[in-house]
C-alpha positions as CSV (number, residue, x, y, z in Angstrom):
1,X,-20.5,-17.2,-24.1
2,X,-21.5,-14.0,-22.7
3,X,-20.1,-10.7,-22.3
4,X,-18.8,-9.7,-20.6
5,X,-17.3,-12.2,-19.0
6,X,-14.8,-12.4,-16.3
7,X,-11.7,-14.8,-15.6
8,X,-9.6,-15.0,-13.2
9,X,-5.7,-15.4,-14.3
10,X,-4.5,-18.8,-14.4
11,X,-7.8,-19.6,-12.2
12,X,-5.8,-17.5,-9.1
13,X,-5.5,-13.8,-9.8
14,X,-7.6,-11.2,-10.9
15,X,-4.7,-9.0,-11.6
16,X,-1.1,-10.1,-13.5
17,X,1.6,-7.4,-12.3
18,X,5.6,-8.0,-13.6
19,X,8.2,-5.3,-12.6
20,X,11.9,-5.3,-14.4
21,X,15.0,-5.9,-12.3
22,X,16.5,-3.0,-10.5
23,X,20.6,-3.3,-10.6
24,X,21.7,-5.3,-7.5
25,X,18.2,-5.3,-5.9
26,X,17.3,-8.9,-7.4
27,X,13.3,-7.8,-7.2
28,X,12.5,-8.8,-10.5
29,X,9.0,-11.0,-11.0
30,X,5.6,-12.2,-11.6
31,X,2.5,-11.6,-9.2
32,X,-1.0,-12.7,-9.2
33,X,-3.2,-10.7,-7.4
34,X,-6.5,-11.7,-6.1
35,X,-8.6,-8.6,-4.8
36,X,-11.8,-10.0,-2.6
37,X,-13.5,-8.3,0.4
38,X,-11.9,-8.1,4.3
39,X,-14.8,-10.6,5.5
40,X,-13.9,-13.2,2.8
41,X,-10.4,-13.1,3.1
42,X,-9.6,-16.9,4.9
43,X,-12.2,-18.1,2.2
44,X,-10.2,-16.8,-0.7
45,X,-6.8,-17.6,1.2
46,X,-8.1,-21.6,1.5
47,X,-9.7,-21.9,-2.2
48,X,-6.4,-20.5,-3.7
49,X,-4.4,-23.0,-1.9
50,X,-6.3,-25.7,-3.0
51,X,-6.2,-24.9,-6.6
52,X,-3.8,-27.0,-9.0
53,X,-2.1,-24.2,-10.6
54,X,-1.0,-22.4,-7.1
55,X,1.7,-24.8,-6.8
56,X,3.2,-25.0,-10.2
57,X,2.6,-21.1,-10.3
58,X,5.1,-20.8,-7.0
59,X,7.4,-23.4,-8.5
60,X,7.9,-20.9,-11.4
61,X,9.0,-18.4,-9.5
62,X,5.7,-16.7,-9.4
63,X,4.5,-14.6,-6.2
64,X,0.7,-14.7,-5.6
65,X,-0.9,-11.8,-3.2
66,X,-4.1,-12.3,-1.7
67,X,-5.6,-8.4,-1.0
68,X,-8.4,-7.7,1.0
69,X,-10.5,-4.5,1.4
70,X,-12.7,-3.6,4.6
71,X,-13.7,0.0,6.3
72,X,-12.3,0.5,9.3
73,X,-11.7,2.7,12.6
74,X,-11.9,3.7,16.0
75,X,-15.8,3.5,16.9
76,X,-17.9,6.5,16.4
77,X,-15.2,7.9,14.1
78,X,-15.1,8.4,10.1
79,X,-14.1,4.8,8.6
80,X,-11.3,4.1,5.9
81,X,-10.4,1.8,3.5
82,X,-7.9,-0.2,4.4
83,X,-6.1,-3.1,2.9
84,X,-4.7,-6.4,4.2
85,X,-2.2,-7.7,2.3
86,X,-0.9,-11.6,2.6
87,X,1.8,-13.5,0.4
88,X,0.9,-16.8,-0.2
């Protein structure tokens, strides 16, 4: 095997977030996150879906967020990074 060597978490995420319940909010949980650019972000969003572990993931109570990254603006103006963010 070579290093280094990167895996995604649970072949979905690149990123494993938790956050502890707040009293009365009920927001308590697991996340995967998977980062991939703003032009690729209906290719991750379909491979995800098809993958095994998506569905048992979700049936855990798990939440998986699909984040993409692309520089944007008004034409002829400075561009910023800017994020789309989709629960799947």
């Amino acid at each position: 095997m070579k290093f280094p060597r990167r895996i995604d978490a649970f072949n979905i995420g690149d990123l494993l977030a938790c956050n502890e319940m707040e009293v009365n909010k009920g927001d308590a949980g697991i996340a995967l996150v998977q980062c991939c650019p703003g032009a690729s972000h209906a290719e991750h969003k379909t491979k995800i879906l098809a993958i095994p572990e998506f569905q048992i993931w979700k049936a855990a109570g798990g939440r998986v967020l699909l984040m993409s990254w692309a520089k944007q603006g008004p034409r002829g103006k400075r561009k910023a990074w800017t994020v789309r963010e989709e629960e799947l």
